[in-house]
C-alpha positions as a Markdown table, in Angstrom:
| # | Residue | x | y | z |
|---|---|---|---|---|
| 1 | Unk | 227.1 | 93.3 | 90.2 |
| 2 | Unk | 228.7 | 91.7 | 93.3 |
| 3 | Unk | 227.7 | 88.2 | 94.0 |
| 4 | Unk | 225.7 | 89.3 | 97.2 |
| 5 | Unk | 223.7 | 91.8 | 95.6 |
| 6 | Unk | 222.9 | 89.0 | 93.0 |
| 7 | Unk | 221.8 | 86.2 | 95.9 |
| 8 | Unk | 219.8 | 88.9 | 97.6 |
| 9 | Unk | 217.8 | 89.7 | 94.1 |
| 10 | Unk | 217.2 | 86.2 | 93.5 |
| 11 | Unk | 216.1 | 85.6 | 97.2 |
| 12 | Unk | 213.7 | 89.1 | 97.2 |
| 13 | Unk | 212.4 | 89.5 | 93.7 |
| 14 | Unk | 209.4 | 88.8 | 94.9 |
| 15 | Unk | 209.2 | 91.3 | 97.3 |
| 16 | Unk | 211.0 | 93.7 | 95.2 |
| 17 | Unk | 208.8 | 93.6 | 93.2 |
| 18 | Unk | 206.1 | 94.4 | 95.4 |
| 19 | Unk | 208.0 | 97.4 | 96.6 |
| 20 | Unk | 208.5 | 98.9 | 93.0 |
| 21 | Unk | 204.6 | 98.3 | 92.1 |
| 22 | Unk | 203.6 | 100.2 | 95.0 |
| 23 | Unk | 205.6 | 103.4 | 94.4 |
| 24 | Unk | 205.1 | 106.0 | 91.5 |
| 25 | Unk | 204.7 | 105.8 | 87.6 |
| 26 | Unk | 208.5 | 106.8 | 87.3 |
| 27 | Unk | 210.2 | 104.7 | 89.1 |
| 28 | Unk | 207.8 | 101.6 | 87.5 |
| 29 | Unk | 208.5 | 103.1 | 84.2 |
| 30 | Unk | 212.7 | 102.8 | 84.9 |
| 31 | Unk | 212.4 | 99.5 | 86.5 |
| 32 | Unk | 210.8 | 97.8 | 83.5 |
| 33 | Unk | 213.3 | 100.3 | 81.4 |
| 34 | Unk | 216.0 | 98.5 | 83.1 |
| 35 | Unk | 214.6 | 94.9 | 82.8 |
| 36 | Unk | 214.5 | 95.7 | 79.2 |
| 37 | Unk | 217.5 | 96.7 | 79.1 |
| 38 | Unk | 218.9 | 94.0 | 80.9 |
| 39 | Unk | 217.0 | 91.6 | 78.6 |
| 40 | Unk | 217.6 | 92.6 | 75.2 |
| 41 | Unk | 221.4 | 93.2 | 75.9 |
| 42 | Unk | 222.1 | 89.3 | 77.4 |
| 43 | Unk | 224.3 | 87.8 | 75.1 |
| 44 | Unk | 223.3 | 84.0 | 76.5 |
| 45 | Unk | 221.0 | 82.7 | 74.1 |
| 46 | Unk | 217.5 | 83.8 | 72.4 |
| 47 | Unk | 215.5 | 86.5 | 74.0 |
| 48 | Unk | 212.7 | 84.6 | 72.6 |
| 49 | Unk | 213.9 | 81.4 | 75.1 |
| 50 | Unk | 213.9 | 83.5 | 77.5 |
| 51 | Unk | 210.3 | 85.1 | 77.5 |
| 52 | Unk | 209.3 | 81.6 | 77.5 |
| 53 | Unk | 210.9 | 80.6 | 80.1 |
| 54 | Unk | 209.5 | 83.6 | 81.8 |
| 55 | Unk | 206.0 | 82.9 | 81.0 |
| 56 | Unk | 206.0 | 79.6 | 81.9 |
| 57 | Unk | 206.6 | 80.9 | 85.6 |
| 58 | Unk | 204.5 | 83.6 | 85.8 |
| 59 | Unk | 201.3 | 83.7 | 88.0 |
| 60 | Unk | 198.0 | 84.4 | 86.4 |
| 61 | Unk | 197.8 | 88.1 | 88.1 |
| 62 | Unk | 201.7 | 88.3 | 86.4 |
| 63 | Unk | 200.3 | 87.4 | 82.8 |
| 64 | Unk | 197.1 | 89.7 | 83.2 |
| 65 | Unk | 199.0 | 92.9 | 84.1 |
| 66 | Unk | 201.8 | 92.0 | 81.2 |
| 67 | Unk | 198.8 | 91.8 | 78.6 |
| 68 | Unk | 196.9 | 95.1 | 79.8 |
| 69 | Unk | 200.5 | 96.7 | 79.5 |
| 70 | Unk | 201.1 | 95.5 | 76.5 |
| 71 | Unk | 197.5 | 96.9 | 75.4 |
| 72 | Unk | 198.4 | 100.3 | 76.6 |
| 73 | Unk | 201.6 | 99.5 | 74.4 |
| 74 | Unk | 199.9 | 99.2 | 71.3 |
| 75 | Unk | 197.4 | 102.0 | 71.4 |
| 76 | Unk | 200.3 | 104.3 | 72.4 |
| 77 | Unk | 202.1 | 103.3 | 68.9 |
């Protein structure tokens, strides 16, 4: 990924991530495929770190929308 693209992901993610929760269920299903992806395949550190590090900068509507997924998760399983 070219340095620009990266600077612009880190200035918008916010509002890319708006974007993506207002479009369909496939295209929210490949963006968190992709984060996944992204996320289990870093070799810089623990992935465990990381989710922390994540959850320590979420906003509450962020942490309630990751647990009713994560609900939906485990009854699908």
């Amino acid at each position: 990924m070219s340095e620009k693209i990266t600077t612009a992901n880190e200035r918008y993610a916010r509002d890319i991530g708006f974007d993506y929760g207002n479009s369909n269920s496939d295209v929210q299903a490949e963006l968190l495929n992709g984060f996944a992806a992204g996320m289990t395949s870093s070799p810089n550190g623990s992935l465990d770190m990381q989710i922390s590090y994540i959850v320590d900068r979420m906003d509450s509507k962020s942490r309630k929308l990751i647990k009713h997924i994560a609900g939906f998760v485990e009854e699908a399983e």
